[in-house]
C-alpha angles and dihedrals in degrees: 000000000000124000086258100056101045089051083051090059102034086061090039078057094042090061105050096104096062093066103068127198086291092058101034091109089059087044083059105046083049087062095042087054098058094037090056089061087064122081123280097245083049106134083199080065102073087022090068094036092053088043085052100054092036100054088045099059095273101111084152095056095045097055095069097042089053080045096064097035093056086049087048083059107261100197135196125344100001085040086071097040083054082062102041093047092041101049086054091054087049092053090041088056095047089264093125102144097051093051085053093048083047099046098037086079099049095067088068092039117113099289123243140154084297096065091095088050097055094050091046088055101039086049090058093052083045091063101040081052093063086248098123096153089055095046092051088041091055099036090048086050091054096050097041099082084053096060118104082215149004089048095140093039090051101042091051083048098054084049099060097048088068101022116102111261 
């Protein structure tokens, strides 16, 4: 879409929080609005559409909407945003295992400034999984590289929480 249009629907975004639970239907048909200027074999359609319902309490709603923007071909950036978000949606909705199969593959994906979310939300099915050691580990891993010190000490020891003894 065109520079216009994605500035319409970053401030649509920027002011979700103004609308509150009590105004979540009006936050959607903004979206739907804007979506439905797109064309029809879009993949942002069902994207937005899924981020829409899921930002506003409707995991359930959303999973099949990431689901049919990843099979129209969801590509790049918002490619990997599809996976993250979906995968929450799928552990929101007990679907914890799927979110873990979805998410596994992203941590050797190309990295990019999502690398941290995927881990975030890979570390929360982890532990719904009953796979604490694995969620710290992760989680540790992730933070490491943030720290002002202690980066080598807590990677290593993000490494031997999960590494065979």
């Amino acid at each position: 879409m065109d520079a216009d249009w994605e500035k319409r629907i970053a401030a649509a975004w920027g002011d979700l929080d103004t609308y509150g639970e009590e105004r979540a239907e009006e936050f959607r048909a903004r979206i739907e609005a804007l979506v439905g200027e797109l064309p029809e074999a879009d993949a942002r359609g069902p994207f937005e559409r899924a981020c829409a319902f899921d930002s506003t309490g409707h995991s359930d709603r959303a999973v099949p909407l990431y689901q049919e923007a990843l099979a129209q071909g969801i590509d790049g950036y918002h490619r990997r945003r599809t996976v993250i978000q979906l995968a929450s949606s799928l552990r929101n909705t007990g679907r914890i295992q799927e979110a873990i199969t979805l998410l596994t593959p992203e941590l050797d994906a190309e990295h990019d400034e999502l690398d941290d979310a995927v881990r975030a939300t890979l570390a929360l099915c982890l532990i719904d999984a009953d796979r604490g050691r694995e969620a710290v580990a992760l989680a540790v891993g992730a933070l490491a590289p943030h720290l002002p010190r202690y980066q080598r000490s807590m990677a290593n020891y993000a490494r031997l929480l999960v590494e065979p003894e």
